[in-house]
C-alpha positions as CSV (number, residue, x, y, z in Angstrom):
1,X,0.9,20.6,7.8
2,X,-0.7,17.3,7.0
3,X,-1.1,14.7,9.7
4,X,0.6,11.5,8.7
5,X,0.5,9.9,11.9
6,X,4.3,9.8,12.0
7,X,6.0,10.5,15.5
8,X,7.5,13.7,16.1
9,X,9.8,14.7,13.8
10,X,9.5,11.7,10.8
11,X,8.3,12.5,7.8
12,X,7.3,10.8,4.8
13,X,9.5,10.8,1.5
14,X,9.9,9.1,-2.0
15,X,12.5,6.8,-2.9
16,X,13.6,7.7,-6.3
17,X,15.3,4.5,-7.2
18,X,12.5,2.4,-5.8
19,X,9.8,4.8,-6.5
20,X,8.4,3.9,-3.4
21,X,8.0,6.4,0.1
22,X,9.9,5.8,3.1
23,X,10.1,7.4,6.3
24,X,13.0,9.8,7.4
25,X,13.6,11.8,10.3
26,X,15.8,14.4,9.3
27,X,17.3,15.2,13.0
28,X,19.3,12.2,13.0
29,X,19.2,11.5,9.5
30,X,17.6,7.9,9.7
31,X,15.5,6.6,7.3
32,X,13.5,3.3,7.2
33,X,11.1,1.7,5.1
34,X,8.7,0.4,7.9
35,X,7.3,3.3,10.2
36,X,9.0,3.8,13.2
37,X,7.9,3.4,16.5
38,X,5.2,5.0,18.4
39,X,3.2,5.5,14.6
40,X,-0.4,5.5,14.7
41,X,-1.2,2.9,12.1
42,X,-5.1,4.4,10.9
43,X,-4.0,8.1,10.8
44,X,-0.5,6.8,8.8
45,X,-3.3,4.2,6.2
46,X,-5.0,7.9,5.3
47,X,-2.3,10.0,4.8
48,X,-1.0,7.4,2.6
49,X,-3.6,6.4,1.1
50,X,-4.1,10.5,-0.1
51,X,-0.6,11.4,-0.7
52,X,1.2,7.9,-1.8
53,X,-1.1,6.3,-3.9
54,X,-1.1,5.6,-7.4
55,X,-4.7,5.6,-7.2
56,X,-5.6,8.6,-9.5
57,X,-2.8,7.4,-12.4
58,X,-4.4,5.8,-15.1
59,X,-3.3,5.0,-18.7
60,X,-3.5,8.1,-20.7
61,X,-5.7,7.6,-24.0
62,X,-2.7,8.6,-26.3
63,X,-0.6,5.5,-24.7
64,X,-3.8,3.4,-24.9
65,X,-4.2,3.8,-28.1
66,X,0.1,3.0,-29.1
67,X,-0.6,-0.2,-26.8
68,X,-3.6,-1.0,-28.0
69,X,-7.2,-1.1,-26.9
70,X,-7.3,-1.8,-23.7
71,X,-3.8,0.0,-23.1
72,X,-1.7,-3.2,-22.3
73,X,1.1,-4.7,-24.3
74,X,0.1,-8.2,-26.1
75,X,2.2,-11.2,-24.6
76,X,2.3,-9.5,-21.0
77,X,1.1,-10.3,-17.8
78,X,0.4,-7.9,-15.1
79,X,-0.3,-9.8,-11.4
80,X,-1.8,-7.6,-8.3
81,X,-2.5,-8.5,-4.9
82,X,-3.6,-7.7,-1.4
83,X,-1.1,-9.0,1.5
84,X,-2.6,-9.4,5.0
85,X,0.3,-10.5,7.5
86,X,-0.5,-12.5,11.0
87,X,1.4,-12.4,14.2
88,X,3.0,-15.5,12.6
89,X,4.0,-14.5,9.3
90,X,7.8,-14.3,8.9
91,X,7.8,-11.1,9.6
92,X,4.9,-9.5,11.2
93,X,5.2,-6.2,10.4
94,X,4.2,-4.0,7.7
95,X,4.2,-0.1,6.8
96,X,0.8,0.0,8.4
97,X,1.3,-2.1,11.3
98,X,4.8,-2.0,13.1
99,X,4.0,-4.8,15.3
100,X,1.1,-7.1,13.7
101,X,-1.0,-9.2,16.3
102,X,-4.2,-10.6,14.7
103,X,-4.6,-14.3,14.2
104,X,-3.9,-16.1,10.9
105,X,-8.3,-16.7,11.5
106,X,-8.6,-12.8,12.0
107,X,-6.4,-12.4,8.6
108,X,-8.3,-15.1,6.4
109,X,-11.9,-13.5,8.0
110,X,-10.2,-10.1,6.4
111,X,-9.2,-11.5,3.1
112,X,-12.6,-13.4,2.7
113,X,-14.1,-10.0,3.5
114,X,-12.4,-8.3,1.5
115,X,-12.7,-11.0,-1.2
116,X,-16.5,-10.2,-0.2
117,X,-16.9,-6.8,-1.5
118,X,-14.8,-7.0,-5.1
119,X,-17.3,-9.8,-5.4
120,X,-19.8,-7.8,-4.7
121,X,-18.7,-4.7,-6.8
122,X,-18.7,-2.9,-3.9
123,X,-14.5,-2.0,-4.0
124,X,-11.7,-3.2,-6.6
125,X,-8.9,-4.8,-5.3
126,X,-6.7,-2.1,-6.1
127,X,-8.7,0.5,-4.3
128,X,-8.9,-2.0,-1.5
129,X,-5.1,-2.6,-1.3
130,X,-4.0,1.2,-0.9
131,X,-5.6,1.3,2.4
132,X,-5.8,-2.3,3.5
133,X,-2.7,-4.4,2.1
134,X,0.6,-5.2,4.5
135,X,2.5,-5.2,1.2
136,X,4.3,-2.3,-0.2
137,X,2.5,-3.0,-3.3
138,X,-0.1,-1.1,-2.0
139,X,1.2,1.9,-3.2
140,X,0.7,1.1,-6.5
141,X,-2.9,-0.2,-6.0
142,X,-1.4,-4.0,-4.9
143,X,0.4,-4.3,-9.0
144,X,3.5,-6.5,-8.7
């Protein structure tokens, strides 16, 4: 079995109506969209970022070429980001972190970085925000 990280007896599942994963320990049949307790945060980021990405979904040429070129619809605006919480955001938690400490300093360092290597060429933000962004977003590469 794959190691997700997850506690004893959670798993990881996919919310059809949200299209999203969420975390469900069939036992006592609770289910949660933040991990639960006692998850380890870098084992969870990997799994994830394998298993619950939509990092290898791309456009397929036939709908590119109904939408045009460059596969978008004209008149349409697509918006992405990558969320980094601090201990004093409203809440300082995330499905990477249950408990977020760092410093709003430590988080804009992490940004800037960040902002650093899409610069740089050296990542994209949406491969950057599977792994690295507090926002469920991140599951679909940080798209809005």
């Amino acid at each position: 079995m794959t190691d997700t990280g997850l506690p004893p007896g959670w798993e990881v599942r996919h919310s059809n109506s949200k299209n999203l994963p969420y975390y469900f320990h069939p036992e006592t049949k609770e289910s949660r969209w933040e991990p639960p307790s006692g998850t380890d945060p870098d084992r969870l980021k990997v799994y994830m970022g394998q298993y619950h990405s939509s990092a290898g979904i791309r456009p397929s040429s036939q709908a590119a070429s109904a939408n045009g070129a460059n596969g978008f619809h004209e008149g349409k605006i697509r918006a992405a980001h990558l969320l980094v919480k601090h201990r004093d955001s409203r809440r300082p938690a995330s499905w990477r972190e249950a408990n977020i400490t760092r410093t709003k300093d430590e988080a804009m360092n992490t940004i800037l970085a960040h902002e650093s290597r899409i610069r740089s060429g050296g990542a994209s933000l949406g491969d950057l925000a599977v792994t690295e962004s507090d926002c469920s977003s991140a599951r679909k590469r940080g798209d809005l």
